[in-house]
C-alpha positions as CSV (number, residue, x, y, z in Angstrom):
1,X,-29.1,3.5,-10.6
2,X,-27.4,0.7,-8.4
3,X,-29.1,0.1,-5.4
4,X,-27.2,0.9,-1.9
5,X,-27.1,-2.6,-0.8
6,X,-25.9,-4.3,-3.9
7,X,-22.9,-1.2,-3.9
8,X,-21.8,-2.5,0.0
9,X,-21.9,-5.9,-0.8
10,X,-19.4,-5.7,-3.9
11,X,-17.5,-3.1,-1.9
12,X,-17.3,-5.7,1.1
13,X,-16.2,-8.5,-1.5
14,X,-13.5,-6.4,-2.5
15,X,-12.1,-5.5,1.1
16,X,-12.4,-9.3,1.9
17,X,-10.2,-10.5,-0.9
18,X,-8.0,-7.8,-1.3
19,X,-6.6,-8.0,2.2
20,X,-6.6,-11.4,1.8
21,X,-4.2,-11.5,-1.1
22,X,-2.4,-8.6,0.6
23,X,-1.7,-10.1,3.8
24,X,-1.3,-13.6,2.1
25,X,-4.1,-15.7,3.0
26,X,-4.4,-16.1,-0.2
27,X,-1.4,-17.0,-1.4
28,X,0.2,-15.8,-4.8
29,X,-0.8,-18.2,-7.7
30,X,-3.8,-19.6,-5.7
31,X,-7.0,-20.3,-7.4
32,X,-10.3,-18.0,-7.5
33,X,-13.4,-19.4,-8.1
34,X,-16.3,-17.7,-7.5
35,X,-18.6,-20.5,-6.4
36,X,-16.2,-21.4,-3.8
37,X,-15.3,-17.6,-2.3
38,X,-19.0,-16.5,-2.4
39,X,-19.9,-19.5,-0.1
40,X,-16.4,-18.5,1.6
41,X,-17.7,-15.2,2.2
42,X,-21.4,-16.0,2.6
43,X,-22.1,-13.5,-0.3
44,X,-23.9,-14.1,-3.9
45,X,-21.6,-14.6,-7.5
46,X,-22.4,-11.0,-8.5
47,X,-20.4,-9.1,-6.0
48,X,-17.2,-11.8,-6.4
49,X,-17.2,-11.4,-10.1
50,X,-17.3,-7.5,-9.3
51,X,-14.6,-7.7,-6.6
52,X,-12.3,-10.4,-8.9
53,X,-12.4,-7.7,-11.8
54,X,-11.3,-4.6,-9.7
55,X,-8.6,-6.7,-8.4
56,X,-7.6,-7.8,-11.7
57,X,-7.8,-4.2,-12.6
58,X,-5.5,-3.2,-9.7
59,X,-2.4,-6.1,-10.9
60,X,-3.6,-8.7,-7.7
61,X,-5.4,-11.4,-10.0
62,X,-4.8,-12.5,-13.6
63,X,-7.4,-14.3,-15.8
64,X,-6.8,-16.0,-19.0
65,X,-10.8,-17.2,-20.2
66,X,-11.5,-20.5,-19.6
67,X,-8.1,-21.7,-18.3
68,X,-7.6,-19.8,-15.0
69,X,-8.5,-17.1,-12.2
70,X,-5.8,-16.7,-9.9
71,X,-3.5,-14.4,-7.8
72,X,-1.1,-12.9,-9.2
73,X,3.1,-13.3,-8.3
74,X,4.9,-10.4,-6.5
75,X,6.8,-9.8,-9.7
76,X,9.8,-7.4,-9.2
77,X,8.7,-5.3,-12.3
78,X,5.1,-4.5,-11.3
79,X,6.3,-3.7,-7.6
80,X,8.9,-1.0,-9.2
81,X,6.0,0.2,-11.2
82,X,3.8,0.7,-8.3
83,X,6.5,2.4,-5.9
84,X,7.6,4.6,-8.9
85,X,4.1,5.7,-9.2
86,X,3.3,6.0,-5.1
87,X,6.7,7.8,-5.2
88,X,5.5,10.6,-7.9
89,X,2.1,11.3,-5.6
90,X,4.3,11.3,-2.3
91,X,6.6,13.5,-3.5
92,X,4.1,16.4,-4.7
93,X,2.7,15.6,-1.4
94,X,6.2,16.7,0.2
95,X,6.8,19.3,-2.2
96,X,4.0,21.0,-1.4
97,X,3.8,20.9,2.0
98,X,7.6,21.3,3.6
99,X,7.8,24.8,3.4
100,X,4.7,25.2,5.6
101,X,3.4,22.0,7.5
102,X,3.1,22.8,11.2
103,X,4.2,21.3,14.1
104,X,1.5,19.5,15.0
105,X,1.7,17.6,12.0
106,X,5.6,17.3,12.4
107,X,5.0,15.7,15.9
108,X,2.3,13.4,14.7
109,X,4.6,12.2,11.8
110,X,6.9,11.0,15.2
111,X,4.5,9.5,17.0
112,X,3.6,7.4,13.8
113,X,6.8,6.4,13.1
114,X,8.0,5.5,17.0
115,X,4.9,2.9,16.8
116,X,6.3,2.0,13.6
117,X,9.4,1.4,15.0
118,X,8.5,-0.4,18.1
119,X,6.0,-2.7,15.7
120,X,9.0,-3.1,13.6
121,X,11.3,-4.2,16.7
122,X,8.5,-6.4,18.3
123,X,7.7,-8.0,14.6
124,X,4.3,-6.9,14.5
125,X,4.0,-6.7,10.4
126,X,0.3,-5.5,10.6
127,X,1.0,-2.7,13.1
128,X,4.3,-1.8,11.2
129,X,2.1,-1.6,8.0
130,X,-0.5,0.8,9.7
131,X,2.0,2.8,11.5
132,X,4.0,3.4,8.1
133,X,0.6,4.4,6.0
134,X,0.0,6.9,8.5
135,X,3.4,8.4,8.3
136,X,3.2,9.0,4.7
137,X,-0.8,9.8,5.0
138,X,-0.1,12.7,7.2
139,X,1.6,15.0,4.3
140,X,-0.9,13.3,1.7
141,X,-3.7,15.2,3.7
142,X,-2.1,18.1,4.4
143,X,-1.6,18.5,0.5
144,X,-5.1,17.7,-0.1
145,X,-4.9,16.6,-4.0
146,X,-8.0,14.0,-4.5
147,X,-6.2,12.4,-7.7
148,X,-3.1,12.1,-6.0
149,X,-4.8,10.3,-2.6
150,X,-6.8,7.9,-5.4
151,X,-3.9,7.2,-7.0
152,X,-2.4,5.8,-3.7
153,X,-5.0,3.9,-3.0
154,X,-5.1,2.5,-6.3
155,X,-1.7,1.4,-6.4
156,X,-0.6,0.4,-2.8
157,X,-1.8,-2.8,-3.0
158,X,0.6,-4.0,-5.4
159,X,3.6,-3.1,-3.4
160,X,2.1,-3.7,0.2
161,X,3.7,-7.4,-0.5
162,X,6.5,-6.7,-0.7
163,X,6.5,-3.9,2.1
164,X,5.6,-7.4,3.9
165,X,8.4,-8.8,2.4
166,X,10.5,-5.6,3.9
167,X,8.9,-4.7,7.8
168,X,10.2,-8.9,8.4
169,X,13.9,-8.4,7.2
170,X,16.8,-6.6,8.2
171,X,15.9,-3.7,6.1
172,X,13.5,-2.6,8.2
173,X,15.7,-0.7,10.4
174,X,16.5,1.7,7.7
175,X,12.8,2.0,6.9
176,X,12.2,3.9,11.1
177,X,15.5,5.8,10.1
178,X,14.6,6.8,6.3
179,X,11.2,8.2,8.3
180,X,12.9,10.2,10.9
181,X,15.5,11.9,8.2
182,X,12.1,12.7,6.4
183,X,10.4,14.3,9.3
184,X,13.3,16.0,10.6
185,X,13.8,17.9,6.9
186,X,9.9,18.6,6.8
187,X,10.5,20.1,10.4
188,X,13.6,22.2,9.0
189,X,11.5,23.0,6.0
190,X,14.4,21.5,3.7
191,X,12.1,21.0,0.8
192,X,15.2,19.7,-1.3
193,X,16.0,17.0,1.9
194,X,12.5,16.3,1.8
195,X,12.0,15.0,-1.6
196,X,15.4,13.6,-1.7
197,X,14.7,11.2,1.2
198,X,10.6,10.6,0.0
199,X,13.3,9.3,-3.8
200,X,15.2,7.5,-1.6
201,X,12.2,5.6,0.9
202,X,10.2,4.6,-2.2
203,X,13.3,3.0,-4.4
204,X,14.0,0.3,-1.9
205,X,11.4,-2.3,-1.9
206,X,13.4,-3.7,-5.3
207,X,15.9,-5.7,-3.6
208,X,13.1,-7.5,-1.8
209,X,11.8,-8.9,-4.6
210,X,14.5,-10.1,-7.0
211,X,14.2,-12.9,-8.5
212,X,10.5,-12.4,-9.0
213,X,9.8,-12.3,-12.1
């Protein structure tokens, strides 16, 4: 059985460099070596070479043996993948939920996305990126589906790039009104509105990333 300590440390090397690639510190095509991240990180080899094979798991890093270990592009094909598949779980989220989620939920949903808005306005990518995930979390926990919550975890990373790419362009003005037109058919309990609009938010990170490939 794997001892406690050895499981935090891994799970720490893991948060380190993936919200380092996510939020571009380290750069897409950049090197990885271990040597120089577990002295980086003031960590041992073991839990890089854990953390570097999750990631390469998860579409962030590639590794061909013996030539390279490296961070992958945003490639315009794996970012339609990802939304495709974060768009499946979010919409038995909403399906599930818009006939009966409560109004406490409804205005929390609101409040989320007028920070997200004003993060948005102010250019505040991190705290448009945290204000978003909780819009979309709230339904996700109200539906209560384990898989489908993994499943988001597991594949957000791969198109939290390009939502970077998005909260910092023009686009992200339909992003605060693509939210509100979601909240206010959850509110009406317009399942059909719902899952139409949840289509319609999780099809538009494409444009960001053409000519990506």
């Amino acid at each position: 059985m794997e001892s406690i300590g050895r499981h935090l440390l891994r799970d720490a090397a893991y948060g380190r460099l993936r919200g380092a690639i996510v939020d571009g510190t380290l750069a897409p095509g950049t090197a990885l070596r271990p040597d120089d991240l577990a002295a980086r990180l003031g960590l041992s080899r073991a839990p890089i070479r854990d953390a570097i094979a999750r990631l390469t798991s998860e579409g962030l890093v590639e590794t061909k043996p013996q030539s390279y270990t490296r961070v992958t592009e945003v490639v315009a094909k794996d970012v339609e993948d990802a939304a495709a598949v974060l768009g499946a779980m979010h919409d038995l989220a909403v399906r599930h939920v818009a006939a009966t989620i409560g109004g406490d939920l409804v205005a929390a949903m609101r409040e989320a996305n007028a920070r997200f808005a004003a993060a948005v306005a102010e250019g505040d990518v991190e705290g448009a990126l945290d204000a978003d995930d909780e819009v979309h979390a709230i339904p996700l926990a109200a539906y209560g589906n384990a898989a489908a919550s993994g499943t988001v975890d597991r594949y957000t990373s791969l198109v939290r790039r390009a939502e970077r790419l998005l909260f910092t362009s023009p686009q992200a003005g339909r992003s605060v009104r693509l939210h509100d037109d979601l909240i206010s058919a959850l509110a009406a309990h317009d399942v059909a509105r719902a899952t139409a609009v949840n289509a319609e938010i999780w099809s538009h990170l494409h444009p960001l990333t053409e000519g990506r490939s």
